[in-house]
N, CA, C and O of each residue as an XYZ file, in Angstrom:
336
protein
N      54.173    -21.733    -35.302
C      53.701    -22.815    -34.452
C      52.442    -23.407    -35.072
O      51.493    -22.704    -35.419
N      52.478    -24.816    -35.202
C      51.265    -25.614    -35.804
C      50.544    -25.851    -34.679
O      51.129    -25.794    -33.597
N      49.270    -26.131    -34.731
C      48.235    -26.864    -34.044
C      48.656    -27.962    -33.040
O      48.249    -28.160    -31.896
N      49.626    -28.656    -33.809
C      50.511    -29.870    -33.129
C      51.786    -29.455    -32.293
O      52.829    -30.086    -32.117
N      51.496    -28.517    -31.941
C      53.031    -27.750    -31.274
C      52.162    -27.069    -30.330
O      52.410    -27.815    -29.383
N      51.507    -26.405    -29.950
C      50.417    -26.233    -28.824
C      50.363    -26.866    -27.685
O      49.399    -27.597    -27.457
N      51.330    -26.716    -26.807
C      51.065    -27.213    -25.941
C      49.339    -27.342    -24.739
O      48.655    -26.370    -24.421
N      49.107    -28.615    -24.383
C      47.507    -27.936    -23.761
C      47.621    -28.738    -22.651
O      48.120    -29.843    -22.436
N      46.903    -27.725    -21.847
C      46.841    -27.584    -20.375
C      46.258    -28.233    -19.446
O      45.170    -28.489    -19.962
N      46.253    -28.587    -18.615
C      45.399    -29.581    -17.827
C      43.658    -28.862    -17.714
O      42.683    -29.594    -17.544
N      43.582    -27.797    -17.807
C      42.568    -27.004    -17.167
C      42.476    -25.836    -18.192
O      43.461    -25.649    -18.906
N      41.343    -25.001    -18.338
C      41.243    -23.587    -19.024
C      40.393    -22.646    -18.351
O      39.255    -22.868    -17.938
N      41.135    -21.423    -18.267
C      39.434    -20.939    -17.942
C      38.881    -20.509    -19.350
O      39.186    -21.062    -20.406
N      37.916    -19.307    -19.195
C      36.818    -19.079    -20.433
C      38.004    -17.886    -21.171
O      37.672    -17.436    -22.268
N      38.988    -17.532    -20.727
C      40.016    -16.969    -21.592
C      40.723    -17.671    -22.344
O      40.632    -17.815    -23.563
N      41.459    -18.131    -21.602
C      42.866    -19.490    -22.034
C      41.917    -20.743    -23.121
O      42.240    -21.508    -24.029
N      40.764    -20.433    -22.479
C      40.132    -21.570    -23.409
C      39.741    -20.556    -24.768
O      40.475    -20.470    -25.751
N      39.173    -20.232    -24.700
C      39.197    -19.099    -25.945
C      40.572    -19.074    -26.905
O      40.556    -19.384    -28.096
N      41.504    -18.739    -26.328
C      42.963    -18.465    -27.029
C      43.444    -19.935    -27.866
O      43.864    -20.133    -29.006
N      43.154    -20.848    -26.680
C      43.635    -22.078    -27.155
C      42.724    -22.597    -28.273
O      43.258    -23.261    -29.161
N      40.890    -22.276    -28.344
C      40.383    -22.683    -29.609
C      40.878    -22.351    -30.518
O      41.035    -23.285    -31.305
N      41.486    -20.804    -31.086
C      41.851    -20.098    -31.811
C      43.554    -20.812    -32.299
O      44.073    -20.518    -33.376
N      44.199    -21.732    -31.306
C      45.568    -21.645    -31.448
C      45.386    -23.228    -32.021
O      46.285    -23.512    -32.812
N      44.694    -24.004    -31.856
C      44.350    -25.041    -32.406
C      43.784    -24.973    -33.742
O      44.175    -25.620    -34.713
N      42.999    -24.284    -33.718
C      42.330    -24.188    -34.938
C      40.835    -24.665    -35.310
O      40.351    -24.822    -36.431
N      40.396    -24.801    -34.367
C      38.877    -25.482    -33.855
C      38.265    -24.156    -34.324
O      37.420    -24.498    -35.152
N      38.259    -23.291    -34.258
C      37.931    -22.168    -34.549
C      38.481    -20.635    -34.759
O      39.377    -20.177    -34.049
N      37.762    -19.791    -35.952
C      38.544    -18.924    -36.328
C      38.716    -17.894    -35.670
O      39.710    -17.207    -35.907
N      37.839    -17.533    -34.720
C      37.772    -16.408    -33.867
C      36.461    -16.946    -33.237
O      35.457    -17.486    -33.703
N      37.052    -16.417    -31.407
C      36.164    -16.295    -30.295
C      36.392    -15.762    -29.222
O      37.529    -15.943    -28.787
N      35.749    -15.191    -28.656
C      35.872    -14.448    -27.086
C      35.717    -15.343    -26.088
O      35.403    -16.498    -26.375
N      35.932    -14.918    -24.629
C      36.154    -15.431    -23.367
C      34.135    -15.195    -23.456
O      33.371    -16.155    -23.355
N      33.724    -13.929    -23.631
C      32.457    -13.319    -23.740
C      31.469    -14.764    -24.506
O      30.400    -15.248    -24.133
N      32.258    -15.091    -25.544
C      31.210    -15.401    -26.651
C      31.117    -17.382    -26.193
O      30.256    -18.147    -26.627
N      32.307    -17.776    -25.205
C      32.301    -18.896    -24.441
C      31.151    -18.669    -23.181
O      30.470    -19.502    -22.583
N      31.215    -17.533    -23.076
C      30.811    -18.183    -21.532
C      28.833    -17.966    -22.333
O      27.876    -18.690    -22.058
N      28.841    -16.651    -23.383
C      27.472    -17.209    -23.880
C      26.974    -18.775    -24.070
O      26.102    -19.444    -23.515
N      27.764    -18.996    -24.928
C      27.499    -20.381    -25.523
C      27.250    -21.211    -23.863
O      26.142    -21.691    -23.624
N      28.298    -21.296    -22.891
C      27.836    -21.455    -21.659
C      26.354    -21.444    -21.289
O      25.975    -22.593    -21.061
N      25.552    -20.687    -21.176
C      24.886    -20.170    -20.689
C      23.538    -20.695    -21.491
O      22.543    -21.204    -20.977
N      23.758    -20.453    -22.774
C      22.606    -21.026    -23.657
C      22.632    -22.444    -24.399
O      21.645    -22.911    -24.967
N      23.380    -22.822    -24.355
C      23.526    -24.247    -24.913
C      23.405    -25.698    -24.235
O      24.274    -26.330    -23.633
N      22.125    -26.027    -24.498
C      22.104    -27.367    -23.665
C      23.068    -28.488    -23.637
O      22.908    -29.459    -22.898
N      23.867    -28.380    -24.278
C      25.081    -29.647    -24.308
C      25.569    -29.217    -24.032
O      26.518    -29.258    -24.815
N      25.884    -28.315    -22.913
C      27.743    -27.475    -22.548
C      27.607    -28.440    -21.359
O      26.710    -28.583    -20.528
N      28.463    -28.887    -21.494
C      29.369    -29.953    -20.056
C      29.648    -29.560    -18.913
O      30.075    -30.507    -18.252
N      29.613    -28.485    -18.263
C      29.831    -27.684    -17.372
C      29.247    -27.549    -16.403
O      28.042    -27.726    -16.583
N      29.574    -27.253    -15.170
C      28.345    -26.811    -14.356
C      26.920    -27.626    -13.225
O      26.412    -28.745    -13.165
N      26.822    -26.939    -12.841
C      25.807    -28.105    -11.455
C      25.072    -28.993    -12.777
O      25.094    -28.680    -13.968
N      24.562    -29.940    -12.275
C      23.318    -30.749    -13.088
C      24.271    -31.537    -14.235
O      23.996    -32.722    -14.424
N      25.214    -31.031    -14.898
C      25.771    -30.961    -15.835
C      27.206    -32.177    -15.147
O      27.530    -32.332    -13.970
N      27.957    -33.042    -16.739
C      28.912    -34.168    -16.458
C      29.964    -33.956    -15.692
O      30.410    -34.739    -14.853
N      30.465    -32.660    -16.031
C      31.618    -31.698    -15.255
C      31.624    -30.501    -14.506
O      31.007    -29.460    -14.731
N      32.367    -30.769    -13.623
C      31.878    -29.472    -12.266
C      32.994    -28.109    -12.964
O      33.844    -28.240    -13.844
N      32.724    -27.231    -12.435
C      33.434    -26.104    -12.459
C      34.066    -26.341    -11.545
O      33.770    -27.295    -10.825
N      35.498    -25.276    -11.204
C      36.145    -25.245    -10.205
C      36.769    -23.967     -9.964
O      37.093    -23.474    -11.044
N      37.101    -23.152     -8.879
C      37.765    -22.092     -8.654
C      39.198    -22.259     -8.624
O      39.489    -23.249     -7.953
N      40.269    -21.621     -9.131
C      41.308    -21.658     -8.843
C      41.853    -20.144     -9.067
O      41.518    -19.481    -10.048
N      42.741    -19.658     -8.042
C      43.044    -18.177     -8.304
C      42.046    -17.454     -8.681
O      42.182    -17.096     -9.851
N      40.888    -17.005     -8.080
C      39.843    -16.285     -8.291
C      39.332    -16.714     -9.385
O      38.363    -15.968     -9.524
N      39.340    -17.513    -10.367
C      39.040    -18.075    -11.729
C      37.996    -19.206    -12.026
O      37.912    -20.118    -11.203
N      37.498    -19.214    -12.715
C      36.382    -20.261    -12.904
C      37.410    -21.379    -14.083
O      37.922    -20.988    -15.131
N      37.457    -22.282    -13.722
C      38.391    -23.052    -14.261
C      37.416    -24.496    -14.928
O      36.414    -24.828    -14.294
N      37.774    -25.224    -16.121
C      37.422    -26.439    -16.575
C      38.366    -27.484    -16.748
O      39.497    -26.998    -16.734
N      38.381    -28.758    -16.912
C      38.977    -29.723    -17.322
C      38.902    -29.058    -19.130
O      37.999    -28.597    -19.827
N      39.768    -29.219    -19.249
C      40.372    -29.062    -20.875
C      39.798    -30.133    -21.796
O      39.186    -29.792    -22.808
N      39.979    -31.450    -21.474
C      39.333    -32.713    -22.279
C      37.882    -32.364    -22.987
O      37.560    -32.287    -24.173
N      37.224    -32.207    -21.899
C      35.802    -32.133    -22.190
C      35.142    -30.561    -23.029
O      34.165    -30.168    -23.666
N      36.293    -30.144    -22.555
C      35.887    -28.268    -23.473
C      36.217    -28.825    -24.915
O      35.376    -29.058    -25.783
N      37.704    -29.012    -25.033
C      37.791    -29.488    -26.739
C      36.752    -30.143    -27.271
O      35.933    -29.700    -28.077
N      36.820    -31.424    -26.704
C      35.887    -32.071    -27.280
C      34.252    -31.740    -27.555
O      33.613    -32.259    -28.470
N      33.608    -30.610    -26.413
C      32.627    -29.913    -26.732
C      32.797    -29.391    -28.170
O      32.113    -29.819    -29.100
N      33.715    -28.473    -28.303
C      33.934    -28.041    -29.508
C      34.367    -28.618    -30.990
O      34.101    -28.299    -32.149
N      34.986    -29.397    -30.503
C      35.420    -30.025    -31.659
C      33.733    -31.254    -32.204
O      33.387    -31.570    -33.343
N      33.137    -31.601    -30.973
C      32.333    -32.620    -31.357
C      30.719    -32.369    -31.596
O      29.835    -33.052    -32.114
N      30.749    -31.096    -30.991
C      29.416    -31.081    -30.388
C      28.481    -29.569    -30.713
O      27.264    -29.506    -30.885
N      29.677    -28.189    -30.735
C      28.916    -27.088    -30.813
C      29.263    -26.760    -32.486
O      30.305    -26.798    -33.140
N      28.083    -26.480    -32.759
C      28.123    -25.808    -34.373
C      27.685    -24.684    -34.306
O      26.622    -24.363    -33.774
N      28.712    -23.742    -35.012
C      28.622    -22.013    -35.104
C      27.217    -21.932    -35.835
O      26.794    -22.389    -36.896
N      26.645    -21.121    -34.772
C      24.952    -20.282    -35.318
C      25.304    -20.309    -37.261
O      26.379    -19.933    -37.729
N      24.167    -20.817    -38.085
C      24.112    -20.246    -39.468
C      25.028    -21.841    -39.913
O      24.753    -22.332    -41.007
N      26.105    -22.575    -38.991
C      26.615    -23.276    -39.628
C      25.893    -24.603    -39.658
O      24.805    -24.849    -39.136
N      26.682    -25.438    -40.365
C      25.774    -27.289    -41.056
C      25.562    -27.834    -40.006
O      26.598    -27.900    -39.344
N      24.532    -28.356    -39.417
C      24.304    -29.394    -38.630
C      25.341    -30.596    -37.985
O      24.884    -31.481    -37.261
């Protein structure tokens, strides 16, 4: 399965979103753990009160819009040590 065969989801949580960076190819390896860090410490994470996009509960789950996670990643977060 390519990158382009991936189907993607309306929503992720900090797992599914994890799996899906990895299945895309946005990145080579990451945890549900090492998302919700970046969460937590990163002033551009989209997420959250104050922040462009709300969280949401679904099935006991902390859930995101999918759009705005990729595009965090793809546009916006650079791995610690990596190029500007």
């Amino acid at each position: 399965m390519t990158a382009r065969d991936v189907p993607i989801p309306p929503a992720v949580t900090f797992q599914s979103g994890a799996k899906l960076l990895i299945e895309l190819g946005i990145v080579d390896h990451i945890t549900h753990q090492g998302i919700r860090h970046i969460a937590k410490t990163n002033p551009r994470w989209p997420f959250g009160p104050g922040r462009p996009h709300p969280y949401w509960e679904l099935a006991n789950a902390t859930v995101m819009d999918t759009d705005p996670f990729l595009d965090f990643f793809r546009e916006v977060y650079v791995k610690p040590g990596g190029a500007p």
